[in-house]
C-alpha positions in Angstrom: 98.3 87.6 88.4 101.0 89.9 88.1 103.9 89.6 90.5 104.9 92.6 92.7 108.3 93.6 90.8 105.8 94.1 87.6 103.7 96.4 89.9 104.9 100.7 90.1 103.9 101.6 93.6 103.9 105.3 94.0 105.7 106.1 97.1 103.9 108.2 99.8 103.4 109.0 103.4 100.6 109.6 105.8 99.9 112.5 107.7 97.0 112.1 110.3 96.2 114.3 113.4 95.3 112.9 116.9 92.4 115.6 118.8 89.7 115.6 120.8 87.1 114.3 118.6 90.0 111.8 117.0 91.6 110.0 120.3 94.7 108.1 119.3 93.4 104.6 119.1 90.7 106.1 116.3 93.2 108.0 114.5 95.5 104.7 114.2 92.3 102.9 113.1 91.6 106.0 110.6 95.8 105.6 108.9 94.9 101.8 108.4 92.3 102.3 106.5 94.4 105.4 104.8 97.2 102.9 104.3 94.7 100.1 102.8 93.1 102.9 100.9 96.6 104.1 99.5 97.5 100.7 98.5 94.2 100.5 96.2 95.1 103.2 94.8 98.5 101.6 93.9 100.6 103.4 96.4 103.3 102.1 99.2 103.4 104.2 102.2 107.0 104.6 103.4 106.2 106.1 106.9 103.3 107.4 109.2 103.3 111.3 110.9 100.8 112.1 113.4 100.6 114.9 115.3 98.3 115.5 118.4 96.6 119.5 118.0 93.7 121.2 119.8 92.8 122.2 116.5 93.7 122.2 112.5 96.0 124.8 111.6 93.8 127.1 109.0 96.9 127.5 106.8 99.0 124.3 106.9 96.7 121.8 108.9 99.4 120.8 111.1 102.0 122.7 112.8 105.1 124.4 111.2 107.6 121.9 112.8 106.0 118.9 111.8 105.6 120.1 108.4 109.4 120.4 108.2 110.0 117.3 109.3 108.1 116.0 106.5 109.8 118.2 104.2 112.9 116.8 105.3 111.5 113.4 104.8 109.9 113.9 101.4 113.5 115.7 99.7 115.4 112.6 101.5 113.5 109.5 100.9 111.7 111.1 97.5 108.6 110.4 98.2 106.1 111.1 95.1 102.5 111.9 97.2 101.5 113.7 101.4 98.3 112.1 102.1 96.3 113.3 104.4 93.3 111.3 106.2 91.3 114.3 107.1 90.0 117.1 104.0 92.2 119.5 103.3 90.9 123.3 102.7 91.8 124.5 98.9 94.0 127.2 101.1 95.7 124.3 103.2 96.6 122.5 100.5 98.2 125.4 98.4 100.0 126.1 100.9 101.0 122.7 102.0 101.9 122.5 98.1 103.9 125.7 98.7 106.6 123.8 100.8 106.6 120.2 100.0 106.3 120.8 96.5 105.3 117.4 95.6 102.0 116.0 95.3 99.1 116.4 98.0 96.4 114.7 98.5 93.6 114.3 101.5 91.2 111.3 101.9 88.8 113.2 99.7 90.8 113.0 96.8 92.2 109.7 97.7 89.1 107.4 97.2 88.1 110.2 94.0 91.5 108.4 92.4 90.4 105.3 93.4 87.0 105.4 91.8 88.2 106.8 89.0 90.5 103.6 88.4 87.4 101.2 89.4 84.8 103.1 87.4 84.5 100.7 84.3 81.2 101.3 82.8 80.0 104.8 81.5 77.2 105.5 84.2 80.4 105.0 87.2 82.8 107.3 84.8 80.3 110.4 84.4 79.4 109.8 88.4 83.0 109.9 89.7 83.7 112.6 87.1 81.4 114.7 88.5 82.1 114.2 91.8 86.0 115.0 90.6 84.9 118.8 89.7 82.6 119.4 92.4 85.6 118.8 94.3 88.4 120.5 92.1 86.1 123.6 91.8 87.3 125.4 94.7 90.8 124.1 94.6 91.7 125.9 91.1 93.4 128.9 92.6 96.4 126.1 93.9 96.4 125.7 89.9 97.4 128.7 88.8 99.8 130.3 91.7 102.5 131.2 88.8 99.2 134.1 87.4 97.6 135.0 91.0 97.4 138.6 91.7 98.8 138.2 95.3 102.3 137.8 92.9 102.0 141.3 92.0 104.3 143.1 89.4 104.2 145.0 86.4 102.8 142.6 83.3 101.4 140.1 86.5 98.0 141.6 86.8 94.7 140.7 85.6 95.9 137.4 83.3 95.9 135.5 86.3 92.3 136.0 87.6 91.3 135.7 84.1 93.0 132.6 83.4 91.1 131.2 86.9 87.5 132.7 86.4 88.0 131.1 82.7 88.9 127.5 84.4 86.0 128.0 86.8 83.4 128.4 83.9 84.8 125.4 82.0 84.4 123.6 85.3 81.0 125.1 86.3 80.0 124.2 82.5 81.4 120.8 82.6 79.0 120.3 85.9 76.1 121.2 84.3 76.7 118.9 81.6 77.4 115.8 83.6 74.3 116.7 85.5 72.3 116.7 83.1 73.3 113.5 81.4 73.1 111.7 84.9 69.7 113.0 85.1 69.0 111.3 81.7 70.2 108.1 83.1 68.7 108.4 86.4 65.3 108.7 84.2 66.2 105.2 82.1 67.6 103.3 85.3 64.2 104.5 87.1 62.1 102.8 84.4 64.5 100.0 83.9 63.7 99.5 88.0 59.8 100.3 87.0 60.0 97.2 84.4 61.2 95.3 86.6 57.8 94.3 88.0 56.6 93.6 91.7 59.2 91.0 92.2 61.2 91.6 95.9 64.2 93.6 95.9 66.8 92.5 98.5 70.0 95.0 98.3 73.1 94.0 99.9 74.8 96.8 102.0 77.9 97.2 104.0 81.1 98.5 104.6 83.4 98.7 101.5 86.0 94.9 101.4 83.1 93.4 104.0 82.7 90.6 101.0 79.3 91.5 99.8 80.4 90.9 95.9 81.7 87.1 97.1 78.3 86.6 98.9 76.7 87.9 95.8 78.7 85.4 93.5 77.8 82.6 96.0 73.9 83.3 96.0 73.2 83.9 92.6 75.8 81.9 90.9 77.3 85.3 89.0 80.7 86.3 88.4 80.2 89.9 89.6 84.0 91.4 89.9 85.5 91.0 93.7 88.7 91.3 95.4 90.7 92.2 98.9 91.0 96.1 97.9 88.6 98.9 98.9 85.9 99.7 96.8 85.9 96.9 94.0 82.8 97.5 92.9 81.5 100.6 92.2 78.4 99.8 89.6 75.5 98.2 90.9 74.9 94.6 89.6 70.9 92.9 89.9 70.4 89.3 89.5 67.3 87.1 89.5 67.7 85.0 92.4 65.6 81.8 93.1 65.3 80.3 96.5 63.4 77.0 96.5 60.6 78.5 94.0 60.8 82.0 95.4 62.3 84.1 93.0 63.5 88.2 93.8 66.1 90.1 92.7 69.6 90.8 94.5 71.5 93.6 94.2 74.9 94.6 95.1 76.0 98.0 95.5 78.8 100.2 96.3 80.5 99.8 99.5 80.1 102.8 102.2 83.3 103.9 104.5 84.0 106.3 107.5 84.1 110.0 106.3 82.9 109.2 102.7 82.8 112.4 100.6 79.6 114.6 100.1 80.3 114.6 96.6 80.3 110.8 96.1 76.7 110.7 98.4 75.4 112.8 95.3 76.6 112.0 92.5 76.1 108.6 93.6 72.6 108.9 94.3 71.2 106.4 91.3 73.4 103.7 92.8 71.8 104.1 96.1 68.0 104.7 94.8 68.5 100.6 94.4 68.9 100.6 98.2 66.1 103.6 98.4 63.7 101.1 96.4 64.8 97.4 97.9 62.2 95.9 100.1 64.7 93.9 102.3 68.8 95.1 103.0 71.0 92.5 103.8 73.8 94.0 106.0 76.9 92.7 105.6 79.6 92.7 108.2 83.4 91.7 108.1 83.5 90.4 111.5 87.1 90.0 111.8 87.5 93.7 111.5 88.4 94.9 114.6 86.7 98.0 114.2 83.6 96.1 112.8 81.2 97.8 115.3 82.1 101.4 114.1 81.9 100.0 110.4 78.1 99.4 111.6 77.7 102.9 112.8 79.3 104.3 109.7 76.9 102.5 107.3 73.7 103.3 109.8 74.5 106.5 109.3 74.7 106.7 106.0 71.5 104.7 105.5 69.7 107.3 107.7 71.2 109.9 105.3 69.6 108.7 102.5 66.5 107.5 104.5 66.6 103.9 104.9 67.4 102.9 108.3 63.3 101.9 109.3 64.0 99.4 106.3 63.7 95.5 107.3 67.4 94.6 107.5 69.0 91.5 108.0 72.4 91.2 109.6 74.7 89.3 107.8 78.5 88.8 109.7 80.6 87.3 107.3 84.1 85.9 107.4 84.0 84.1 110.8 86.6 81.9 109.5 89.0 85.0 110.0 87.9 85.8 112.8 90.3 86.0 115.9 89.0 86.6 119.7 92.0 88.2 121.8 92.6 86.1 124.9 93.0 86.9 128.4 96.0 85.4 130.1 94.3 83.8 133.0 96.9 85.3 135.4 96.5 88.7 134.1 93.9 90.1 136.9 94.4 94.0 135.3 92.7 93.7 132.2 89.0 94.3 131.8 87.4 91.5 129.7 85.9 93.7 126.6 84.0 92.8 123.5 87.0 92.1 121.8 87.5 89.4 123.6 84.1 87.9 122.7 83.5 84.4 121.1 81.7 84.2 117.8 78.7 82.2 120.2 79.3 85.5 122.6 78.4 88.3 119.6 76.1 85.7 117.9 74.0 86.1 121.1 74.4 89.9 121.6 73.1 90.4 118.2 70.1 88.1 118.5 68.7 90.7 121.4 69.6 93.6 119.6 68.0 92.7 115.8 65.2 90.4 117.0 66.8 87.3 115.6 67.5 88.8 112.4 71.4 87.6 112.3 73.3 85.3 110.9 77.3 84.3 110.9 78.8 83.0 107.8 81.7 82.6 105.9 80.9 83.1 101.6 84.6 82.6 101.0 84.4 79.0 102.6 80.6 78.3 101.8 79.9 78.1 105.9 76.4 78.5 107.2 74.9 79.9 103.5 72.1 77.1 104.6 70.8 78.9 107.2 71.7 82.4 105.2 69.6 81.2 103.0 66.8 79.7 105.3 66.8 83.4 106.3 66.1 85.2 103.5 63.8 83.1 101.9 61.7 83.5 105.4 62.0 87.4 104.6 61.6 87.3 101.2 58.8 85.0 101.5 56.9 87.4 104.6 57.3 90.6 101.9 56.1 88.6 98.7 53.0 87.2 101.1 52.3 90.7 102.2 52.1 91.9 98.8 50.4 88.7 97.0 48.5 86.9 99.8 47.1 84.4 97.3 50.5 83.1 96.4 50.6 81.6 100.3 49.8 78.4 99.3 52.8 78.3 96.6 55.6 78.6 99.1 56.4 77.0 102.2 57.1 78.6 105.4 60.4 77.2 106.0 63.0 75.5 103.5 64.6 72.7 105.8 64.1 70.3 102.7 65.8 72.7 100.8 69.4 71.9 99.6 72.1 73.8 97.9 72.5 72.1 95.1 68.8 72.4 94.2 
Protein backbone atom coordinates (compact mmCIF):
# COMPACT_ATOMS: atom_id res chain seq x y z
CA UNK A 1 0.00 0.00 0.00
CA UNK A 2 1.60 3.00 -1.04
CA UNK A 3 1.61 5.93 1.39
CA UNK A 4 0.12 9.31 0.34
CA UNK A 5 3.58 11.30 -0.09
CA UNK A 6 4.33 8.46 -2.88
CA UNK A 7 0.97 9.40 -4.47
CA UNK A 8 0.86 12.74 -7.44
CA UNK A 9 -2.55 14.12 -6.84
CA UNK A 10 -3.42 16.45 -9.63
CA UNK A 11 -4.79 19.56 -8.13
CA UNK A 12 -8.27 20.76 -9.22
CA UNK A 13 -11.44 22.52 -8.39
CA UNK A 14 -15.16 21.99 -8.74
CA UNK A 15 -17.52 24.05 -10.43
CA UNK A 16 -21.19 22.97 -9.97
CA UNK A 17 -24.45 25.08 -10.64
CA UNK A 18 -27.46 25.34 -8.15
CA UNK A 19 -31.17 25.67 -10.53
CA UNK A 20 -34.40 24.79 -10.53
CA UNK A 21 -34.16 21.28 -11.45
CA UNK A 22 -30.71 21.13 -9.14
CA UNK A 23 -31.92 22.69 -5.59
CA UNK A 24 -28.91 23.23 -3.44
CA UNK A 25 -28.99 20.21 -1.13
CA UNK A 26 -28.83 17.99 -4.58
CA UNK A 27 -26.22 19.98 -6.09
CA UNK A 28 -24.03 19.50 -2.72
CA UNK A 29 -24.89 15.82 -2.95
CA UNK A 30 -23.89 15.96 -6.88
CA UNK A 31 -19.92 17.87 -5.79
CA UNK A 32 -19.51 14.84 -3.36
CA UNK A 33 -19.84 12.51 -5.58
CA UNK A 34 -17.60 14.90 -8.08
CA UNK A 35 -15.14 15.13 -5.31
CA UNK A 36 -15.10 11.20 -4.66
CA UNK A 37 -15.19 10.83 -8.41
CA UNK A 38 -11.99 13.26 -8.70
CA UNK A 39 -10.21 11.49 -6.13
CA UNK A 40 -10.55 8.07 -8.23
CA UNK A 41 -9.27 9.60 -10.78
CA UNK A 42 -6.15 10.66 -8.68
CA UNK A 43 -7.04 14.22 -8.11
CA UNK A 44 -7.25 16.52 -4.83
CA UNK A 45 -9.83 19.21 -5.10
CA UNK A 46 -8.54 22.41 -3.55
CA UNK A 47 -11.87 24.30 -3.38
CA UNK A 48 -15.70 24.16 -4.43
CA UNK A 49 -17.58 27.06 -6.77
CA UNK A 50 -21.24 26.96 -7.12
CA UNK A 51 -23.23 29.36 -8.58
CA UNK A 52 -27.13 29.54 -8.49
CA UNK A 53 -28.47 30.36 -12.49
CA UNK A 54 -31.95 30.28 -14.04
CA UNK A 55 -30.20 28.73 -16.72
CA UNK A 56 -26.57 27.54 -18.23
CA UNK A 57 -24.87 30.17 -19.99
CA UNK A 58 -24.64 28.80 -23.83
CA UNK A 59 -21.05 30.12 -24.07
CA UNK A 60 -19.32 29.76 -20.67
CA UNK A 61 -21.87 27.66 -18.60
CA UNK A 62 -21.70 30.01 -15.71
CA UNK A 63 -21.66 33.60 -15.59
CA UNK A 64 -18.77 35.95 -16.52
CA UNK A 65 -17.97 37.02 -12.83
CA UNK A 66 -17.81 33.71 -11.47
CA UNK A 67 -15.56 32.62 -14.19
CA UNK A 68 -13.13 35.28 -13.17
CA UNK A 69 -13.05 34.43 -9.87
CA UNK A 70 -11.97 31.06 -10.87
CA UNK A 71 -9.53 32.50 -13.14
CA UNK A 72 -8.14 34.34 -10.32
CA UNK A 73 -8.12 31.16 -8.39
CA UNK A 74 -6.65 28.84 -10.88
CA UNK A 75 -3.39 31.53 -11.81
CA UNK A 76 -3.05 31.91 -7.81
CA UNK A 77 -3.26 28.51 -6.29
CA UNK A 78 -2.14 26.71 -9.86
CA UNK A 79 -4.45 24.56 -10.07
CA UNK A 80 -3.85 21.79 -13.02
CA UNK A 81 -7.79 20.77 -13.94
CA UNK A 82 -11.88 22.91 -13.79
CA UNK A 83 -14.20 20.20 -13.32
CA UNK A 84 -17.38 20.52 -14.01
CA UNK A 85 -20.29 18.14 -12.57
CA UNK A 86 -22.78 18.87 -15.29
CA UNK A 87 -21.66 18.26 -19.46
CA UNK A 88 -20.13 20.81 -20.99
CA UNK A 89 -21.06 21.75 -24.79
CA UNK A 90 -17.79 21.34 -27.16
CA UNK A 91 -18.53 25.44 -27.54
CA UNK A 92 -18.60 25.90 -23.61
CA UNK A 93 -15.63 24.23 -23.12
CA UNK A 94 -13.50 26.04 -25.87
CA UNK A 95 -14.38 28.79 -24.58
CA UNK A 96 -14.03 28.05 -21.01
CA UNK A 97 -10.54 26.82 -22.29
CA UNK A 98 -10.26 30.26 -23.89
CA UNK A 99 -9.78 31.97 -20.41
CA UNK A 100 -8.62 29.51 -17.88
CA UNK A 101 -6.22 28.14 -20.09
CA UNK A 102 -5.69 25.07 -18.08
CA UNK A 103 -7.34 21.86 -18.34
CA UNK A 104 -11.26 21.34 -18.46
CA UNK A 105 -13.08 18.67 -17.80
CA UNK A 106 -17.03 17.98 -17.08
CA UNK A 107 -18.44 14.79 -15.41
CA UNK A 108 -18.58 13.22 -18.77
CA UNK A 109 -15.05 13.15 -19.31
CA UNK A 110 -14.27 12.61 -15.66
CA UNK A 111 -15.55 8.94 -15.18
CA UNK A 112 -14.18 8.44 -19.26
CA UNK A 113 -10.54 9.04 -17.39
CA UNK A 114 -11.52 6.93 -14.75
CA UNK A 115 -12.49 3.95 -16.84
CA UNK A 116 -9.78 4.33 -18.85
CA UNK A 117 -7.39 3.83 -15.75
CA UNK A 118 -9.75 0.75 -14.50
CA UNK A 119 -10.16 -0.83 -17.81
CA UNK A 120 -7.68 -3.85 -17.47
CA UNK A 121 -8.62 -6.43 -19.87
CA UNK A 122 -8.98 -5.83 -23.77
CA UNK A 123 -12.96 -6.13 -24.09
CA UNK A 124 -13.04 -2.83 -21.12
CA UNK A 125 -10.15 -1.03 -23.20
CA UNK A 126 -11.82 -1.14 -26.77
CA UNK A 127 -15.37 -0.23 -24.71
CA UNK A 128 -14.12 2.82 -22.94
CA UNK A 129 -12.07 3.70 -26.07
CA UNK A 130 -14.97 3.92 -27.94
CA UNK A 131 -16.93 5.64 -25.76
CA UNK A 132 -13.73 8.19 -25.55
CA UNK A 133 -14.30 9.19 -29.39
CA UNK A 134 -17.83 9.21 -29.46
CA UNK A 135 -17.36 11.76 -26.97
CA UNK A 136 -14.15 13.70 -28.36
CA UNK A 137 -15.87 13.72 -31.84
CA UNK A 138 -17.61 16.89 -31.47
CA UNK A 139 -15.14 18.47 -29.25
CA UNK A 140 -12.15 18.50 -32.02
CA UNK A 141 -12.69 22.07 -33.13
CA UNK A 142 -11.31 23.14 -29.17
CA UNK A 143 -8.31 21.14 -30.72
CA UNK A 144 -7.25 23.02 -33.33
CA UNK A 145 -8.18 26.90 -32.28
CA UNK A 146 -4.40 27.93 -33.41
CA UNK A 147 -5.83 26.71 -37.62
CA UNK A 148 -9.72 27.76 -37.23
CA UNK A 149 -10.97 30.00 -39.88
CA UNK A 150 -12.77 32.35 -37.37
CA UNK A 151 -8.73 33.46 -36.90
CA UNK A 152 -8.73 34.76 -40.26
CA UNK A 153 -5.56 36.22 -42.05
CA UNK A 154 -3.70 35.91 -45.06
CA UNK A 155 -1.81 32.18 -45.08
CA UNK A 156 -4.78 31.24 -42.08
CA UNK A 157 -7.39 29.92 -44.39
CA UNK A 158 -8.35 26.62 -45.45
CA UNK A 159 -5.39 24.42 -43.39
CA UNK A 160 -7.41 24.74 -40.45
CA UNK A 161 -10.71 23.15 -41.62
CA UNK A 162 -8.67 20.73 -43.30
CA UNK A 163 -6.57 19.80 -40.52
CA UNK A 164 -10.16 19.23 -38.48
CA UNK A 165 -12.34 17.45 -41.19
CA UNK A 166 -8.92 15.16 -41.48
CA UNK A 167 -9.04 14.55 -37.46
CA UNK A 168 -12.81 13.95 -37.79
CA UNK A 169 -12.31 11.07 -40.39
CA UNK A 170 -9.57 9.45 -38.39
CA UNK A 171 -12.01 9.60 -35.50
CA UNK A 172 -15.18 8.57 -37.50
CA UNK A 173 -12.78 5.67 -38.94
CA UNK A 174 -11.42 4.72 -35.65
CA UNK A 175 -15.40 4.28 -34.49
CA UNK A 176 -16.08 2.12 -37.08
CA UNK A 177 -13.36 0.04 -36.25
CA UNK A 178 -13.89 -0.45 -32.56
CA UNK A 179 -17.44 -1.13 -33.58
CA UNK A 180 -16.94 -3.64 -35.38
CA UNK A 181 -14.45 -5.53 -33.19
CA UNK A 182 -16.96 -5.15 -30.21
CA UNK A 183 -19.45 -6.63 -32.39
CA UNK A 184 -17.12 -9.58 -32.82
CA UNK A 185 -16.87 -9.93 -29.26
CA UNK A 186 -20.39 -9.28 -28.48
CA UNK A 187 -20.94 -12.52 -30.93
CA UNK A 188 -18.23 -14.79 -28.81
CA UNK A 189 -19.44 -13.47 -25.24
CA UNK A 190 -23.13 -14.28 -26.62
CA UNK A 191 -22.17 -17.89 -27.30
CA UNK A 192 -19.81 -18.10 -24.41
CA UNK A 193 -23.37 -17.13 -22.32
CA UNK A 194 -25.18 -19.77 -24.84
CA UNK A 195 -22.58 -22.55 -23.54
CA UNK A 196 -23.24 -21.80 -20.53
CA UNK A 197 -26.27 -24.12 -20.30
CA UNK A 198 -29.81 -23.65 -18.42
CA UNK A 199 -28.07 -23.11 -15.10
CA UNK A 200 -29.69 -19.70 -13.21
CA UNK A 201 -28.13 -16.56 -13.71
CA UNK A 202 -28.29 -14.23 -10.70
CA UNK A 203 -26.53 -10.71 -11.64
CA UNK A 204 -25.63 -8.40 -8.96
CA UNK A 205 -26.58 -4.68 -9.60
CA UNK A 206 -26.20 -1.49 -7.84
CA UNK A 207 -24.81 1.75 -7.50
CA UNK A 208 -21.04 2.02 -8.26
CA UNK A 209 -18.71 1.66 -4.31
CA UNK A 210 -22.30 -0.07 -2.91
CA UNK A 211 -19.84 -3.28 -2.26
CA UNK A 212 -21.22 -5.67 -4.74
CA UNK A 213 -17.45 -7.00 -5.61
CA UNK A 214 -17.03 -7.72 -1.54
CA UNK A 215 -20.40 -9.52 -1.54
CA UNK A 216 -19.31 -11.28 -4.59
CA UNK A 217 -15.90 -12.41 -2.96
CA UNK A 218 -17.89 -13.45 0.16
CA UNK A 219 -20.51 -15.79 -1.83
CA UNK A 220 -18.48 -17.41 -4.17
CA UNK A 221 -15.21 -17.52 -2.38
CA UNK A 222 -13.33 -15.46 -5.54
CA UNK A 223 -10.91 -12.75 -5.36
CA UNK A 224 -12.72 -10.55 -7.84
CA UNK A 225 -10.76 -7.00 -7.56
CA UNK A 226 -12.65 -4.44 -4.93
CA UNK A 227 -11.94 -1.26 -3.17
CA UNK A 228 -13.46 2.13 -1.54
CA UNK A 229 -13.07 4.16 -5.06
CA UNK A 230 -15.86 4.58 -7.70
CA UNK A 231 -16.09 2.24 -10.34
CA UNK A 232 -13.52 -0.66 -9.40
CA UNK A 233 -14.74 -2.91 -11.53
CA UNK A 234 -15.47 -2.37 -14.79
CA UNK A 235 -15.35 -6.07 -16.50
CA UNK A 236 -17.93 -8.41 -15.61
CA UNK A 237 -16.72 -11.47 -13.62
CA UNK A 238 -19.26 -15.13 -13.51
CA UNK A 239 -18.68 -17.67 -11.00
CA UNK A 240 -20.29 -21.04 -10.30
CA UNK A 241 -21.95 -20.63 -7.14
CA UNK A 242 -23.32 -23.60 -4.99
CA UNK A 243 -25.84 -23.07 -2.34
CA UNK A 244 -26.50 -26.29 -0.38
CA UNK A 245 -26.64 -28.43 -3.74
CA UNK A 246 -28.10 -25.70 -5.82
CA UNK A 247 -25.66 -24.62 -8.08
CA UNK A 248 -26.21 -21.03 -10.62
CA UNK A 249 -23.91 -18.69 -11.69
CA UNK A 250 -23.24 -15.12 -10.20
CA UNK A 251 -22.22 -12.26 -11.86
CA UNK A 252 -20.94 -9.00 -11.05
CA UNK A 253 -21.09 -6.13 -13.19
CA UNK A 254 -20.25 -2.64 -13.58
CA UNK A 255 -21.52 -0.20 -11.12
CA UNK A 256 -24.28 2.44 -12.43
CA UNK A 257 -24.18 6.27 -11.07
CA UNK A 258 -26.42 9.49 -11.35
CA UNK A 259 -26.03 11.15 -14.85
CA UNK A 260 -23.97 8.25 -16.35
CA UNK A 261 -22.88 9.10 -19.90
CA UNK A 262 -24.91 7.86 -23.06
CA UNK A 263 -21.75 6.78 -24.52
CA UNK A 264 -20.77 4.35 -21.64
CA UNK A 265 -24.84 2.90 -21.83
CA UNK A 266 -23.58 1.87 -25.43
CA UNK A 267 -20.62 0.93 -25.65
CA UNK A 268 -21.22 -0.86 -22.60
CA UNK A 269 -24.03 -2.80 -23.79
CA UNK A 270 -22.24 -6.57 -23.63
CA UNK A 271 -21.55 -5.84 -19.99
CA UNK A 272 -25.13 -5.24 -19.30
CA UNK A 273 -26.64 -8.11 -21.79
CA UNK A 274 -25.43 -10.28 -18.52
CA UNK A 275 -27.99 -8.26 -16.54
CA UNK A 276 -30.41 -8.42 -19.89
CA UNK A 277 -30.00 -12.39 -19.68
CA UNK A 278 -29.88 -13.02 -15.58
CA UNK A 279 -33.01 -14.72 -14.33
CA UNK A 280 -32.70 -13.17 -10.76
CA UNK A 281 -30.88 -9.32 -9.91
CA UNK A 282 -29.64 -8.93 -6.62
CA UNK A 283 -29.84 -5.16 -5.83
CA UNK A 284 -27.28 -3.97 -3.84
CA UNK A 285 -27.56 -0.93 -1.64
CA UNK A 286 -24.97 1.05 0.55
CA UNK A 287 -27.32 1.90 3.21
CA UNK A 288 -25.22 4.30 4.94
CA UNK A 289 -25.26 6.58 1.93
CA UNK A 290 -27.28 9.19 2.78
CA UNK A 291 -28.52 9.60 -0.53
CA UNK A 292 -29.12 5.80 -0.79
CA UNK A 293 -32.76 6.30 -1.90
CA UNK A 294 -31.85 8.42 -4.95
CA UNK A 295 -28.95 5.81 -5.67
CA UNK A 296 -32.23 3.37 -5.98
CA UNK A 297 -33.89 5.60 -8.42
CA UNK A 298 -30.78 6.15 -10.46
CA UNK A 299 -30.15 2.41 -10.91
CA UNK A 300 -34.17 1.77 -11.56
CA UNK A 301 -33.87 3.90 -14.08
CA UNK A 302 -31.24 2.68 -15.72
CA UNK A 303 -32.53 -0.86 -15.57
CA UNK A 304 -35.78 0.45 -17.22
CA UNK A 305 -33.38 1.82 -19.91
CA UNK A 306 -32.07 -1.28 -20.82
CA UNK A 307 -35.41 -3.16 -20.10
CA UNK A 308 -35.09 -4.93 -16.97
CA UNK A 309 -36.97 -3.43 -14.23
CA UNK A 310 -40.19 -6.38 -14.53
CA UNK A 311 -37.05 -8.69 -13.61
CA UNK A 312 -37.40 -10.65 -10.12
CA UNK A 313 -35.08 -8.49 -7.91
CA UNK A 314 -34.00 -8.96 -4.62
CA UNK A 315 -32.97 -6.12 -2.44
CA UNK A 316 -29.81 -6.43 -0.85
CA UNK A 317 -28.85 -3.22 1.76
CA UNK A 318 -25.48 -3.75 2.64
CA UNK A 319 -23.04 -2.11 5.10
CA UNK A 320 -25.46 -1.69 8.07
CA UNK A 321 -22.51 -1.73 10.27
CA UNK A 322 -21.79 1.92 8.80
CA UNK A 323 -24.80 2.89 9.09
CA UNK A 324 -25.64 6.04 11.23
CA UNK A 325 -29.44 7.25 12.08
CA UNK A 326 -29.37 11.14 12.84
CA UNK A 327 -31.05 11.78 16.25
CA UNK A 328 -33.57 14.08 17.33
CA UNK A 329 -32.76 16.02 20.47
CA UNK A 330 -35.73 15.23 22.48
CA UNK A 331 -36.15 18.99 23.30
CA UNK A 332 -35.97 20.02 19.84
CA UNK A 333 -39.97 20.42 19.05
CA UNK A 334 -39.07 22.18 15.34
CA UNK A 335 -37.74 19.46 13.56
CA UNK A 336 -39.89 17.08 11.53
CA UNK A 337 -38.84 13.45 12.27
CA UNK A 338 -37.76 12.31 8.42
CA UNK A 339 -36.41 9.06 7.03
CA UNK A 340 -33.21 9.97 7.90
CA UNK A 341 -33.78 9.54 11.04
CA UNK A 342 -35.02 5.98 10.59
CA UNK A 343 -33.69 2.82 12.44
CA UNK A 344 -32.30 0.02 10.44
CA UNK A 345 -35.66 -2.11 12.10
CA UNK A 346 -37.63 1.24 10.80
CA UNK A 347 -36.35 0.84 6.75
CA UNK A 348 -36.17 -2.94 7.23
CA UNK A 349 -39.91 -2.75 7.66
CA UNK A 350 -40.66 -0.07 4.96
CA UNK A 351 -38.93 -2.20 2.46
CA UNK A 352 -40.69 -5.41 3.41
CA UNK A 353 -44.21 -3.58 2.23
CA UNK A 354 -42.72 -2.11 -0.65
CA UNK A 355 -40.69 -5.49 -2.30
CA UNK A 356 -43.06 -8.14 -0.85
CA UNK A 357 -40.48 -9.41 1.49
CA UNK A 358 -37.87 -9.57 -0.94
CA UNK A 359 -35.15 -7.61 1.36
CA UNK A 360 -32.46 -8.26 3.30
CA UNK A 361 -29.78 -6.11 5.58
CA UNK A 362 -26.31 -7.24 5.62
CA UNK A 363 -22.97 -6.36 6.19
CA UNK A 364 -20.31 -8.52 3.42
CA UNK A 365 -17.43 -6.57 4.98
CA UNK A 366 -18.16 -8.02 8.50
CA UNK A 367 -19.93 -11.37 7.31
CA UNK A 368 -23.40 -10.10 9.16
CA UNK A 369 -26.69 -11.72 8.19
CA UNK A 370 -25.02 -13.59 4.76
CA UNK A 371 -27.18 -16.63 6.55
CA UNK A 372 -30.23 -15.32 5.78
CA UNK A 373 -28.73 -13.58 2.38
CA UNK A 374 -28.23 -16.74 1.57
CA UNK A 375 -31.45 -18.41 2.85
CA UNK A 376 -32.85 -15.89 0.29
CA UNK A 377 -31.41 -16.53 -2.69
CA UNK A 378 -31.33 -20.08 -2.58
CA UNK A 379 -35.34 -19.73 -2.03
CA UNK A 380 -35.14 -17.66 -5.44
CA UNK A 381 -32.80 -19.58 -7.08
CA UNK A 382 -34.44 -22.62 -6.15
CA UNK A 383 -38.39 -21.14 -7.25
CA UNK A 384 -36.61 -20.29 -11.00
CA UNK A 385 -34.59 -23.66 -11.26
CA UNK A 386 -38.13 -25.52 -10.15
CA UNK A 387 -39.95 -23.54 -12.73
CA UNK A 388 -37.69 -24.52 -15.37
CA UNK A 389 -36.95 -28.33 -14.29
CA UNK A 390 -39.95 -29.33 -12.16
CA UNK A 391 -38.63 -32.86 -11.88
CA UNK A 392 -35.51 -31.69 -9.98
CA UNK A 393 -38.18 -30.74 -6.90
CA UNK A 394 -37.48 -33.52 -5.09
CA UNK A 395 -33.50 -32.78 -5.21
CA UNK A 396 -33.65 -29.55 -3.20
CA UNK A 397 -35.21 -28.53 -0.18
CA UNK A 398 -37.55 -25.65 0.23
CA UNK A 399 -35.68 -23.94 2.86
CA UNK A 400 -31.84 -24.24 4.02
CA UNK A 401 -32.16 -23.75 7.92
CA UNK A 402 -29.73 -26.80 8.19
CA UNK A 403 -27.58 -25.17 6.03
CA UNK A 404 -24.29 -23.71 7.44
CA UNK A 405 -21.53 -21.51 6.03
CA UNK A 406 -18.89 -23.47 6.21
CA UNK A 407 -20.63 -26.27 4.26
Amino acid sequence: MLEKKDISYERAILVGIITREQPEEKVEEYMDELEFLTYTAGGEVMKRFVQRVEIPNPKTFIGSGKLQEIEDYVKEHEIGAVIFDDELSPVQQRNIERQLRCKILDRTGLILDIFAQRATTSYARTQVELAQYEYLLPRLTGLWTHLERQRGGIGMRGPGETEIETDRRIVRDRIALLKKKLDKIDRQMETQRGNRGALVRVALVGYTNVGKSTLMNVISKSEVFAENKLFATLDTTVRKVVLGNLPFLLSDTVGFIRKLPTQLVESFKSTLDEVREADLLLHVVDISHPSFEDHIESVNQILSEIDCADKNILMVFNKIDQYRAEVLDADDLVTERTSRHYSIGEWKDTWMQRMSGNVVFISALNRENLDEFRKMVYREVRKIHIGRFPYNNFLYPENLDEYSPEN
